[in-house]
N, C-alpha and C positions, 0 to 999 in steps of 0.2 A: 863108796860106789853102790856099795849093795840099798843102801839106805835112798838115794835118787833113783835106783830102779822100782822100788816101792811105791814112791812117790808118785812117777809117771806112772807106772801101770795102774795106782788105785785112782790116778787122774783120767785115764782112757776107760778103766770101768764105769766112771761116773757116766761120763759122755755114751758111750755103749748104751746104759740103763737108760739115760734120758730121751736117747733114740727109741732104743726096744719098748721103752713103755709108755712112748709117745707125749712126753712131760715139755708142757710151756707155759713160762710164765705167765702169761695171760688167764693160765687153769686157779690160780689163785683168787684173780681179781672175777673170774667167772663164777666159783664157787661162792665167794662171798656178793653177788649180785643175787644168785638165786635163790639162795640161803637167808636173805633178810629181804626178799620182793615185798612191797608193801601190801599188796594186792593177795600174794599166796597168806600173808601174815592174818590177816583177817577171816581168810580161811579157818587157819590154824586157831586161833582165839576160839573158835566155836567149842573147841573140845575143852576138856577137863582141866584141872591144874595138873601140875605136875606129878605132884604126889601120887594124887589118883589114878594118876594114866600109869604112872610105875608101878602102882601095890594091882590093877587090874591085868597087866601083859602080866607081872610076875604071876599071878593067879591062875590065867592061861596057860602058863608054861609049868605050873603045879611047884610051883619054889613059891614060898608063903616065908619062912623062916629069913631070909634077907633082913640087915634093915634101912632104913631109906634116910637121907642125911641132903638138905637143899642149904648151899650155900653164897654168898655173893663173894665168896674169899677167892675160887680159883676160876679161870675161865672155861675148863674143861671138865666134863665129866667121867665119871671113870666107877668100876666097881674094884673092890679091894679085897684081893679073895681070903687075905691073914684074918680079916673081921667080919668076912662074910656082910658087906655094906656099899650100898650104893651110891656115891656122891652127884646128885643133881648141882651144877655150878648154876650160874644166871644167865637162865637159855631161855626165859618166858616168854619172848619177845621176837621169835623165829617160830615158823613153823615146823622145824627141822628137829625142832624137839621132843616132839612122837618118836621118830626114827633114833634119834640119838638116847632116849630111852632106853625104847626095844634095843638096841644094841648094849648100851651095859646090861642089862634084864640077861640077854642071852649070855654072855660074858657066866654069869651066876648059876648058871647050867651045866657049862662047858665043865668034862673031867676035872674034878678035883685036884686031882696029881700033878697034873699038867700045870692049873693054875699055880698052885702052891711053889712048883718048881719055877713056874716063870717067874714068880716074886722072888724068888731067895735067889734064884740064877741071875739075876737082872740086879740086885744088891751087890752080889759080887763080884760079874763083869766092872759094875761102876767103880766099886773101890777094886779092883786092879788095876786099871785105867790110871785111878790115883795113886795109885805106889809106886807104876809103871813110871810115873813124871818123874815120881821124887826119886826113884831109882837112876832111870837115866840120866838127871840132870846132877846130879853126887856120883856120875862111872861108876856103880857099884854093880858088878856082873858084867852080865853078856847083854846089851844093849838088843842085837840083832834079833834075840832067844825070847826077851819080853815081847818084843814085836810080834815074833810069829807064833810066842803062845793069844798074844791079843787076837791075831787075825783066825786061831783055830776058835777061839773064845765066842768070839762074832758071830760065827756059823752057824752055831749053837745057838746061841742071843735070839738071833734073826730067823731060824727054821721054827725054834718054841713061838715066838711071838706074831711072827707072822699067821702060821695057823691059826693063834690064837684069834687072831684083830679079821682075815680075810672071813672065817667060819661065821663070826660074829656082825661083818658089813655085809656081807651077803646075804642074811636072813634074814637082817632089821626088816628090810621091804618088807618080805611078806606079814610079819610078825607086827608092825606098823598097822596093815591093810588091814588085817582082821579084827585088831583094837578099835578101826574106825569106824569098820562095816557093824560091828555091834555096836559101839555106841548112838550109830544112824538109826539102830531100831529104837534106844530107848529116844533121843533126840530130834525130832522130825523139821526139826529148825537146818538139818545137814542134809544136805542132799547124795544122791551117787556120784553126780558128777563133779562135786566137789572132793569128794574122796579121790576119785578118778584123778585129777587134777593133782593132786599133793602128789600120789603115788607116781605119775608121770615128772615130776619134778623130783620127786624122790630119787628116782632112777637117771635121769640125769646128770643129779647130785655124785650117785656111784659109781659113774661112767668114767667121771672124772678124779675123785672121792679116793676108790680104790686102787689104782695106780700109784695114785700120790702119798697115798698113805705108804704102799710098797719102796718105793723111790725114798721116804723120807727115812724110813727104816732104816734101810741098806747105807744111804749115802752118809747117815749118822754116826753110823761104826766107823765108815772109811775115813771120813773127816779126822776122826781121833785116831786112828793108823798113820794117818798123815800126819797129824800135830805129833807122834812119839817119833816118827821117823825124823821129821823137821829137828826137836830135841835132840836126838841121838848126831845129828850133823855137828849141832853148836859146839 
């Protein structure tokens, strides 16, 4: 019983957060329309490579020590704070890749401690998650007890990481803007109102962007609260 009360109520907090943070699927297929506009894209082509536009925000932001890594292997990019490295995936072909820049760029700034802890915390949320299976599916212990050390585990997961990911979407904008508004001085091929433009889609981008990012978070833990409780039934 107790195990179908977990069930339903982390099924009613989904529903709850999808309300409260105004989440539809349509925001998917919105975000990937604006995100590869053809028309913003040719915008975006005017500025730098990738490289470049990463080692110059990093320069801004007075982080020089970073190192920068462009690969076609993964779709996302990300910084790694165990190597102090930024992974450019295969974004050259969106405009949205200033912004997604400037956000791991910031990520490289953000406390130390904080990062370090979200990586090793986030290591062994995952592998409890996995012993949590093999535990319950072999009745070895207290079934109920994995559960709700998972669900205090989450909390944790989700308040580091969330700060981490909101501090770092929310400042790409600005941090975006000013990479573009100096390159428009050396560049005269750019105009203002082309910057204006990306930046105005920028934030559209994070209207929708940031929510979603919060929703996926949260509803990712629950999901596997749900799969050990579902387990613990069998």
């Amino acid at each position: 019983m107790e195990y179908i009360i977990i069930i339903v109520i982390s099924v009613i907090t989904v529903i709850l957060l999808k309300i409260g943070l105004n989440i539809h699927i349509k925001d998917i297929k919105n975000i990937k329309e604006i995100g590869y506009d053809k028309d913003l894209n040719k915008i975006g082509d005017k500025f730098e490579d990738n490289r470049k536009i990463c080692e110059k925000i990093l320069k801004k932001l007075g982080n020089t020590t970073v190192k920068i890594e462009e690969t076609n292997d993964t779709k996302s990019s990300l910084y790694i704070a165990i190597s102090n490295k930024i992974i450019i995936a295969n974004i050259k072909d969106t405009y949205t890749r200033i912004q997604t820049i400037a956000h791991e760029a910031l990520h490289s700034i953000q406390n130390g401690k904080i990062l370090i802890f979200n990586f090793i915390f986030s290591n062994i949320f995952l592998l409890y998650f996995l012993v949590s299976i093999f535990l319950i599916l072999l009745n070895i212990g207290n079934s109920l007890i994995y559960i709700q050390i998972y669900i205090f585990l989450s909390i944790i997961y989700f308040s580091v990481r969330n700060y981490l990911e909101n501090d770092a979407m929310s400042k790409a904008i600005y941090v975006a803007k000013e990479y573009m508004e100096d390159y428009a001085e050396e560049n005269k091929e750019i105009k203002k109102e082309d910057i204006n433009i990306l930046v105005s889609n920028f934030d559209k981008l994070n209207k929708i962007g940031i929510p979603f990012t919060n929703f996926y978070l949260i509803t990712g833990t629950i999901v596997k609260i749900v799969i050990l409780s579902i387990l613990a039934l069998i």
